[in-house]
VEXLOKOL-326128 format. One record per residue (C-alpha): x, z, y; chain; residue in one letter; residue number from 1. Coordinates in steps of 0.2 Angstrom, whole numbers. Example, Ala and Ser with C-alpha at 12.3 -4.5 7.8 and 13.67 -1.06 7.14 Angstrom:
2
{{62,39,-22},'A','a',1} {{68,36,-5},'A','s',2} 
This chain:
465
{{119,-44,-191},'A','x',1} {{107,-57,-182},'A','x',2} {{115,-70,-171},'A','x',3} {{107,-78,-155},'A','x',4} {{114,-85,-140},'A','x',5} {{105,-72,-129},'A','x',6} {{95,-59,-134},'A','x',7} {{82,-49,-121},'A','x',8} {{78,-34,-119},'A','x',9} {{57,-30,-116},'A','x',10} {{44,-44,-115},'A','x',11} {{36,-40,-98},'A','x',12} {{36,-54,-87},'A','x',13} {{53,-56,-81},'A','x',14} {{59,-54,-102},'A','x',15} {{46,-66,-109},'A','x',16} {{48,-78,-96},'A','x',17} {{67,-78,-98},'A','x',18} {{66,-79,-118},'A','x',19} {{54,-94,-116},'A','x',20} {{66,-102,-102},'A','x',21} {{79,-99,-115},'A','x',22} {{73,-106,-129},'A','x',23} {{64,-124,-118},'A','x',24} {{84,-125,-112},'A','x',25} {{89,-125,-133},'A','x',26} {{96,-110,-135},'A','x',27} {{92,-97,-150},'A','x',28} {{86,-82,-142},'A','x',29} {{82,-64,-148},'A','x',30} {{65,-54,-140},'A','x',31} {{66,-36,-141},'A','x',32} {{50,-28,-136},'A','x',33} {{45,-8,-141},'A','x',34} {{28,-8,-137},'A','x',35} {{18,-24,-133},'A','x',36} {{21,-43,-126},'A','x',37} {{16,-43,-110},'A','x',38} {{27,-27,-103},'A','x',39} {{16,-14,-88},'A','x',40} {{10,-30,-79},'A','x',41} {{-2,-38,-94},'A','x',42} {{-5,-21,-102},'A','x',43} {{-7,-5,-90},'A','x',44} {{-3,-14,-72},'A','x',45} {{-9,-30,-64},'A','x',46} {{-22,-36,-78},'A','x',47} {{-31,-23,-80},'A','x',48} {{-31,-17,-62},'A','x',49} {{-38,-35,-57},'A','x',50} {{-52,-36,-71},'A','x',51} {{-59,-17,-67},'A','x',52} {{-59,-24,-50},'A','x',53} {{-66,-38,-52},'A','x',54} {{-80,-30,-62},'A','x',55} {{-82,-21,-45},'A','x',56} {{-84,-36,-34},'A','x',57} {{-96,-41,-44},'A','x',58} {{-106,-25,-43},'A','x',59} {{-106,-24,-24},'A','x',60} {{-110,-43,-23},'A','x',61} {{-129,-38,-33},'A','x',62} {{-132,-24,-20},'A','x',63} {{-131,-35,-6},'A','x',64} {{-139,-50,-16},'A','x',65} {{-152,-50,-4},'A','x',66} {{-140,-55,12},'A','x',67} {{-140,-70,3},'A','x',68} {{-156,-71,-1},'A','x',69} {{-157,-68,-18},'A','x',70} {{-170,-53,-25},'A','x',71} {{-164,-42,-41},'A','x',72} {{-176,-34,-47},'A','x',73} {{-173,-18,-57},'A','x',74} {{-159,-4,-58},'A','x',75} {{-142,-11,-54},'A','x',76} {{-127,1,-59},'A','x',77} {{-109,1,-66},'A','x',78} {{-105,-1,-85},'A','x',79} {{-91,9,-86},'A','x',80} {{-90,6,-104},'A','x',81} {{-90,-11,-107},'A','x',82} {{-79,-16,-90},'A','x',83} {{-67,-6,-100},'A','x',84} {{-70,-17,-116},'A','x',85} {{-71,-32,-103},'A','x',86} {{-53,-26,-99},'A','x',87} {{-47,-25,-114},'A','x',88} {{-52,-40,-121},'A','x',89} {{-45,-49,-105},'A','x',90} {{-29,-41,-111},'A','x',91} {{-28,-45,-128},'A','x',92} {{-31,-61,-128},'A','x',93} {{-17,-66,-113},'A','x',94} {{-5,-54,-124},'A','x',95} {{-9,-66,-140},'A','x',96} {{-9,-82,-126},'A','x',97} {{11,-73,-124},'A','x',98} {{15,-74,-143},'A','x',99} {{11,-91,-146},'A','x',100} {{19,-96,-132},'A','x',101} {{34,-87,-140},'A','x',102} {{34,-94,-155},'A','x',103} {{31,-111,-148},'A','x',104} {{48,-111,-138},'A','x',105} {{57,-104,-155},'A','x',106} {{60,-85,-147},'A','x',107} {{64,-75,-162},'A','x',108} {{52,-59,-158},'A','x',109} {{59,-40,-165},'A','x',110} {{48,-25,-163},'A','x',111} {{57,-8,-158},'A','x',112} {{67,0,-146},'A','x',113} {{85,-8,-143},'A','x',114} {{102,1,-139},'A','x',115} {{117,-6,-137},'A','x',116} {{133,-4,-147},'A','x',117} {{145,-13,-137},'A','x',118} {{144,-27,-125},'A','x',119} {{137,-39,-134},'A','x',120} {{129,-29,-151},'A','x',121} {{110,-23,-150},'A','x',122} {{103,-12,-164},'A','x',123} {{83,-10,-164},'A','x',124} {{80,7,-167},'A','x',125} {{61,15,-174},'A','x',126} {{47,0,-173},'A','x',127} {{44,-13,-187},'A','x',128} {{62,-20,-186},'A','x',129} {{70,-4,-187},'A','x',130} {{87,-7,-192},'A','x',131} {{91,-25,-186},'A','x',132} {{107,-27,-180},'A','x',133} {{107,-41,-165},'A','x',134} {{123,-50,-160},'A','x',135} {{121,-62,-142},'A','x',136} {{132,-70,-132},'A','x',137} {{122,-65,-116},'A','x',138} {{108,-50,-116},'A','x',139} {{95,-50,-101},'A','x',140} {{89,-31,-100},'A','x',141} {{72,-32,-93},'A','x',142} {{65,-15,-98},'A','x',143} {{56,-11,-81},'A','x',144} {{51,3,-73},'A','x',145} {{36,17,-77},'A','x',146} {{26,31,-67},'A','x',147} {{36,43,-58},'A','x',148} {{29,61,-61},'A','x',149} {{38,74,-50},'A','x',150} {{40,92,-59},'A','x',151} {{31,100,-46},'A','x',152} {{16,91,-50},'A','x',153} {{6,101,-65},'A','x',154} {{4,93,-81},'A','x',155} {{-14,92,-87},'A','x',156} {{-28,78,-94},'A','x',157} {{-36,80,-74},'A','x',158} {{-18,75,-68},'A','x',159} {{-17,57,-71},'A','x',160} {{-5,40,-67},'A','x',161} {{-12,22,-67},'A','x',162} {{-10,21,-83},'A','x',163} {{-22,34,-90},'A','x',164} {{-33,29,-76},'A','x',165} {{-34,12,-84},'A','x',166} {{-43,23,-98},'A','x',167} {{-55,34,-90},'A','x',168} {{-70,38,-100},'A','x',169} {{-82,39,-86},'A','x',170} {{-82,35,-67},'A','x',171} {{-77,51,-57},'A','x',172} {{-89,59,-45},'A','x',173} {{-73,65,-35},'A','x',174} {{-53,58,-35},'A','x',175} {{-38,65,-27},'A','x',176} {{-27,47,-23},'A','x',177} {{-9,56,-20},'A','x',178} {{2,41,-12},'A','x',179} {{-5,29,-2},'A','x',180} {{4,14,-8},'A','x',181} {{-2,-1,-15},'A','x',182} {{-7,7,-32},'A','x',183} {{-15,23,-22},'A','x',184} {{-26,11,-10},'A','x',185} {{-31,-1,-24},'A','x',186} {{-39,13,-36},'A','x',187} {{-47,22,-21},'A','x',188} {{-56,4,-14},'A','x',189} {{-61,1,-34},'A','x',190} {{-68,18,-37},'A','x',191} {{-73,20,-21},'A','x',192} {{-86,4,-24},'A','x',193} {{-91,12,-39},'A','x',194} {{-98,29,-30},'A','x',195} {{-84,40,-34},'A','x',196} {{-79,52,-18},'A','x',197} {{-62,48,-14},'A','x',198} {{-47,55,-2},'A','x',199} {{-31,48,-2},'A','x',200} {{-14,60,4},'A','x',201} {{0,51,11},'A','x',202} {{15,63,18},'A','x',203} {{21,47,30},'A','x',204} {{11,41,47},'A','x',205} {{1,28,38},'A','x',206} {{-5,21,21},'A','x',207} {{5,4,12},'A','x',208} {{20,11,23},'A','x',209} {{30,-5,24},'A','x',210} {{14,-18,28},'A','x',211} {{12,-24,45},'A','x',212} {{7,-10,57},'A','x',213} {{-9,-21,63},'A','x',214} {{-16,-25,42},'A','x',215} {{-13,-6,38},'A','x',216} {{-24,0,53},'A','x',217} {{-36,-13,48},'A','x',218} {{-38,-8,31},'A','x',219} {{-36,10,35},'A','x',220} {{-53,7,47},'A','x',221} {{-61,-3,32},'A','x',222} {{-56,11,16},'A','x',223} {{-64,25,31},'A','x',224} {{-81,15,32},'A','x',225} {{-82,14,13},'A','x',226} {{-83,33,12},'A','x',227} {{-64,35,7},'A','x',228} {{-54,50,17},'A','x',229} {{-38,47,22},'A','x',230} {{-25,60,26},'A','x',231} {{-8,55,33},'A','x',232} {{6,66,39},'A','x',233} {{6,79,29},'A','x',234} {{12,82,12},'A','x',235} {{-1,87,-3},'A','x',236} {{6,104,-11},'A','x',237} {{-1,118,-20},'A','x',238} {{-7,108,-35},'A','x',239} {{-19,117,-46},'A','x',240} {{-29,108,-62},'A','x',241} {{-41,117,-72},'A','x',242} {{-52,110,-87},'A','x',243} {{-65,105,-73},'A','x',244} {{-54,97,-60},'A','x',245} {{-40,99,-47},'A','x',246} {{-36,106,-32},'A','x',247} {{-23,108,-19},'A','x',248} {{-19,107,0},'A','x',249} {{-12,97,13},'A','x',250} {{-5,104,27},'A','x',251} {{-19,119,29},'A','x',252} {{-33,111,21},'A','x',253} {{-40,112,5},'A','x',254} {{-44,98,-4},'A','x',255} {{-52,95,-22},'A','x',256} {{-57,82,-34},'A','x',257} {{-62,81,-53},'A','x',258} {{-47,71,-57},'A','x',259} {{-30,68,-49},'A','x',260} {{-22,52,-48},'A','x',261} {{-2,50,-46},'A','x',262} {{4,34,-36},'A','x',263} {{21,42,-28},'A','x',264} {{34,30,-35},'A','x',265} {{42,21,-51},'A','x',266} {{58,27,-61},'A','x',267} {{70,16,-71},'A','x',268} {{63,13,-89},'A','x',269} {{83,16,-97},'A','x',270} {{80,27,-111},'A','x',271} {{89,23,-126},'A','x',272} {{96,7,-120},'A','x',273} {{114,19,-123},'A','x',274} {{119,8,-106},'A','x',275} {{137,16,-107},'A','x',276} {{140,8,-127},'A','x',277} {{139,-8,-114},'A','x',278} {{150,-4,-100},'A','x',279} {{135,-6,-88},'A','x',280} {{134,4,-72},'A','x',281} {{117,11,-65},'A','x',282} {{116,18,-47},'A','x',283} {{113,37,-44},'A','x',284} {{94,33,-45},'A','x',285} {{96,25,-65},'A','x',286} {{92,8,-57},'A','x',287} {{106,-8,-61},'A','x',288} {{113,-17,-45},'A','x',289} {{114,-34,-50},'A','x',290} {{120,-52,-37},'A','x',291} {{112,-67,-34},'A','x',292} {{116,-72,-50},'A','x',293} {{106,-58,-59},'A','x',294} {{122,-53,-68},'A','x',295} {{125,-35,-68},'A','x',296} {{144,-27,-67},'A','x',297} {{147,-32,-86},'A','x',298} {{150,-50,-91},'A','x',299} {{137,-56,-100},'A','x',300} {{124,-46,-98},'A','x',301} {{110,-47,-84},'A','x',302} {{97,-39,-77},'A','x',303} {{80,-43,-69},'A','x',304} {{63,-39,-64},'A','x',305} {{57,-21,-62},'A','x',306} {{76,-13,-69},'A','x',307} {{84,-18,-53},'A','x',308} {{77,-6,-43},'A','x',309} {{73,-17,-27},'A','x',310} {{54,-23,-29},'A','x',311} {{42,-17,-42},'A','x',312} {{33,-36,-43},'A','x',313} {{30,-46,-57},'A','x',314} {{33,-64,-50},'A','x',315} {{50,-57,-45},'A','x',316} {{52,-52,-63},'A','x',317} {{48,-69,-70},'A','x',318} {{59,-79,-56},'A','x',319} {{74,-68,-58},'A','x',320} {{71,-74,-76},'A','x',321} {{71,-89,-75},'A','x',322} {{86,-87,-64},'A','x',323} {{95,-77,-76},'A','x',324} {{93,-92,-89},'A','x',325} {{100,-107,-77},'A','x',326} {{115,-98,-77},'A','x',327} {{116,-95,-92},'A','x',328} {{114,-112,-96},'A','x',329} {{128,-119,-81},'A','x',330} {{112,-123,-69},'A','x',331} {{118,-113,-53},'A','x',332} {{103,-103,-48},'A','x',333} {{103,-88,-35},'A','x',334} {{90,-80,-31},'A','x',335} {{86,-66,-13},'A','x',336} {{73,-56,-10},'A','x',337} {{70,-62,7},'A','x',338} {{52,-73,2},'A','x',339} {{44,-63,-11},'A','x',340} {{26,-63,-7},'A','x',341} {{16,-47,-7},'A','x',342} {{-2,-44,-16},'A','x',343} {{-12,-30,-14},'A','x',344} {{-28,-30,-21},'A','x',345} {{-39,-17,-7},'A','x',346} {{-56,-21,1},'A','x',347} {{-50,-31,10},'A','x',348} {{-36,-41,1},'A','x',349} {{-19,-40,9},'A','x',350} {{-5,-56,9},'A','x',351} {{12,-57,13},'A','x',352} {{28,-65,14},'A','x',353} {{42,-63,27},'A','x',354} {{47,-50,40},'A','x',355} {{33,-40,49},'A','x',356} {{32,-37,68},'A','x',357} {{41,-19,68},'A','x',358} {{56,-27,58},'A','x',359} {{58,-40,70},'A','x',360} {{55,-30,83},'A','x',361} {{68,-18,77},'A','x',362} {{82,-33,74},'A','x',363} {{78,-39,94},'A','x',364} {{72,-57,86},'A','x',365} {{61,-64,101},'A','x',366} {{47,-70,94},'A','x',367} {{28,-77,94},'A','x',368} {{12,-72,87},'A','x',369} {{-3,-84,81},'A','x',370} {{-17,-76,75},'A','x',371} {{-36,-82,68},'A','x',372} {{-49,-70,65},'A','x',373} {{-61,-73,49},'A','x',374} {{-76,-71,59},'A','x',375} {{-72,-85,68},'A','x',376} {{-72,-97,51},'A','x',377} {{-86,-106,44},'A','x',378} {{-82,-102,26},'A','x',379} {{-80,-83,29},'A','x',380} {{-98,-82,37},'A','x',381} {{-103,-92,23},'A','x',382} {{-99,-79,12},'A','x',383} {{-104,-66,21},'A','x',384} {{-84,-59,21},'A','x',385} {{-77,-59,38},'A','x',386} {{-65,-44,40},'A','x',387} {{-48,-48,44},'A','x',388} {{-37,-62,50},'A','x',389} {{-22,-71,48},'A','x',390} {{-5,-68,56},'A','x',391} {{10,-79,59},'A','x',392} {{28,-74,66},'A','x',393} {{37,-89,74},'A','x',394} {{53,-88,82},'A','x',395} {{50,-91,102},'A','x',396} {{64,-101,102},'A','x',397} {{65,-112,84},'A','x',398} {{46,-112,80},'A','x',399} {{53,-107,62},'A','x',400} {{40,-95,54},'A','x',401} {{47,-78,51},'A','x',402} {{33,-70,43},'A','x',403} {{16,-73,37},'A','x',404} {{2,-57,35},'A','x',405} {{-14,-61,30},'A','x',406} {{-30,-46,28},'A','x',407} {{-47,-53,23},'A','x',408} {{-55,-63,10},'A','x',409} {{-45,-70,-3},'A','x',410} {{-29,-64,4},'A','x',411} {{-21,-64,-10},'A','x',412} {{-21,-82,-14},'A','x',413} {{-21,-89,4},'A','x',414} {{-2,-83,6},'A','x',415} {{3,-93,-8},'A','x',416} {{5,-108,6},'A','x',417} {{18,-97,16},'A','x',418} {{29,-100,3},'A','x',419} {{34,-115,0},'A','x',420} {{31,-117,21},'A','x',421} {{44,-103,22},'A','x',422} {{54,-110,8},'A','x',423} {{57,-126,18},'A','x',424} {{61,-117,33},'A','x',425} {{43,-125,41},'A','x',426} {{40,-123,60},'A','x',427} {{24,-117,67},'A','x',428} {{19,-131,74},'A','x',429} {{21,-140,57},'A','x',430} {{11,-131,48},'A','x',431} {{-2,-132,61},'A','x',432} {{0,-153,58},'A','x',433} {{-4,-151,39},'A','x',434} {{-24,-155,38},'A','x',435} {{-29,-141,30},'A','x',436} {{-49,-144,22},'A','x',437} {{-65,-142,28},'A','x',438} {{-74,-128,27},'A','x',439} {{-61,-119,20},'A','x',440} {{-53,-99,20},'A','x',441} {{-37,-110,22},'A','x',442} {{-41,-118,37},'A','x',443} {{-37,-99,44},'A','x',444} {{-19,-104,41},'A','x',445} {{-18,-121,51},'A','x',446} {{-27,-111,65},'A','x',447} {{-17,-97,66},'A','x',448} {{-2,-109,65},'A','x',449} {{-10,-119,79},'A','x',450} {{-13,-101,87},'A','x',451} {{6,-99,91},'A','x',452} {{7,-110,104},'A','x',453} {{-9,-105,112},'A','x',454} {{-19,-122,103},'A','x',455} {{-32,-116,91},'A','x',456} {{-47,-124,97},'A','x',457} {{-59,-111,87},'A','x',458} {{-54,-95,97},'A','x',459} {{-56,-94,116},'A','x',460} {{-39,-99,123},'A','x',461} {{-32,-99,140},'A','x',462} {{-31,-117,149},'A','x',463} {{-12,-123,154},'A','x',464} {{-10,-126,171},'A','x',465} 
């Protein structure tokens, strides 16, 4: 029997981070992992979705080289083969970037699966340290989540998740997307940039569901003039795969692709785990309720990131972490899930952090709106990258900013200001005060901040009488 002050369970990045935390605070901590460092988001989520897309952008860039007045002479085409070996190489070296950062903060790392014998006993079962007996007097499970595959969906090499998408030997000609969701959306804009025909199904009115109404209808015009077809409404059924491809239909038409990609939801990663050795209670999905503390129904033992069941997002996973740990350690820390920022990684980017239009609209909040087009900015002409705008909900009576939603160039990073705004419960009008630089994508924030009270001096405004 090992003993440790805490022991986690799965190095994704809520467990990784919260072993690290652990260990910078002095404590001797256990990291159990059963595949490798760096949990869905290093090694078949986030990373490698980015890179492939990256290598993507930097494909369409060449063809339209000459809008910026550069020639490229010659053929220019997609190397399917070695943006897959650029991705992995990405990938290997932040997982190895992981293990030294490990060692560094004294995290004692065991590979295998773990269960629980009781409350506060872990055995690593199969893996290199098969066997080890792990005693702790705190455990964080942070085992995640995977791909959920419904059983009326058939099994075959043409039916794929994400994962196996990641690993594609070739570029498609043709691709069923079924769920348009962030995962959906982001494999049909990159595959769709690479020439494959792609039709997305989504059984609700509209793709990314939960995003402001006005950034899904802007992407959904944007993913419709790259070629991709969207169906909405109706549910996708009839699933055939043969060794040549797959086809099914939605509502009465027939659709078909060579390969078929499933994006439709995530399920509880809890296998093994023997939760009930523990006494800890899963809801009737498998997911573990959890407060603001992080700390599940058993004392001593907490859950955080993916296994919670709430948001499938990897900063969430590595703040409730960190969360996790200060208690641990006697440093009060709560976390909600009120201002978690939202990236998805479409043509164009999409940001966000707060509450969208139709929730507000639905609470009776009175509200205002500021908004700054792209294609009014210097830097996005610049570029040559003007879809989109920024949005900003203020309350019409406080000026506290309710939500920011952000669709165009760079989205992604340009939100990260909302959150400390947010954070500190900023007005509008503050925000619109902070000089923001020049020529910048940012400046798009200031104006759509200075936007809310009908005072952005780069779209037409009506004068004040």
């Amino acid at each position: 029997m090992k003993n440790f002050d805490v022991c986690v369970i799965g190095g994704g990045p809520g467990g990784y981070v919260a072993a690290i935390r652990a260990g910078q605070n002095g404590l001797s901590v256990a990291l159990v992992e059963r595949k490798n460092l760096g949990g869905t988001c290093l090694n078949i989520g986030c990373i490698p979705t980015k890179t492939l897309i990256a290598g993507g952008e930097v494909y369409e860039k060449a063809l339209a080289a000459a809008e910026f007045g550069v020639d490229i002479s010659g053929k220019i085409a997609p190397n399917w083969a070695k943006m897959l070996e650029r991705k992995n190489d990405v990938v290997g070296k932040l997982r190895g970037g992981i293990a030294s950062l490990l060692k560094a903060a004294g995290v004692t790392v065991f590979n295998g699966t773990a269960t629980f014998l009781a409350r506060k006993d872990v055995m690593v079962m199969d893996g290199a340290d098969a066997g080890t007996r792990i005693s702790a007097k705190n455990i964080i499970i942070a085992t995640g989540s995977e791909s959920l595959v419904p059983g009326f969906i058939p099994r075959s090499p043409r039916v794929m998740t994400s994962t196996e998408l990641l690993d594609i030997k070739e570029i498609p000609k043709s691709l069923l997307v079924l769920g348009g969701g962030v995962i959906g959306c982001e494999f049909a804009c990159l595959f769709a940039g690479l020439g494959t025909k792609v039709t997305v199904v989504e059984m609700l009115p509209s793709i990314l569901p939960p995003v402001d109404k006005e950034v899904s209808k802007l992407l959904t015009r944007k993913m419709t003039e790259m070629g991709i077809t969207i169906m909405t409404g109706e549910a996708m059924s009839d699933i055939k795969a043969t060794k040549t491809g797959v086809s099914a239909k939605v509502g009465k038409e027939a659709v078909k692709g060579d390969y078929l990609l499933v994006s439709i939801g995530r399920k509880a990663v809890t296998d093994g785990l023997n939760l009930a050795a523990a006494g800890v209670k899963t809801n009737e999905r498998g997911w573990i309720p959890v407060d603001e503390h992080c700390r599940t129904n058993a004392p001593g033992i907490y859950a955080i990131g993916d296994i919670g069941g709430k948001i499938w997002l990897a900063h969430l996973a590595s703040a409730m972490g960190c969360c996790a740990v200060d208690n641990i350690c006697g440093k009060r820390n709560e976390f909600n899930y009120d201002l978690i920022p939202g990236c998805i990684f479409t043509k164009p980017e999409i940001g966000m952090l707060g509450q969208t239009e139709e929730q507000l609209k639905e609470q009776g909040i009175v509200y205002k709106v500021g908004k700054f087009p792209f294609a009014a900015l210097g830097k996005a002409m610049a570029i040559n990258d003007t879809d989109g705008f920024v949005k900003i909900l203020a309350d019409a009576e406080t000026d506290r900013i309710l939500g920011v939603h952000i669709v165009g160039p760079h989205a992604t990073d340009l939100v990260a200001e909302a959150g400390p705004a947010m954070q500190m419960e900023a007005t509008a009008r503050e925000l619109g005060k902070a000089i923001h630089a020049h020529p910048t994508l940012g400046e798009a924030m200031m104006e759509a901040a200075h936007a809310v009270h009908g005072e952005s001096a780069h779209i037409p405004t009506r004068r004040k009488h």
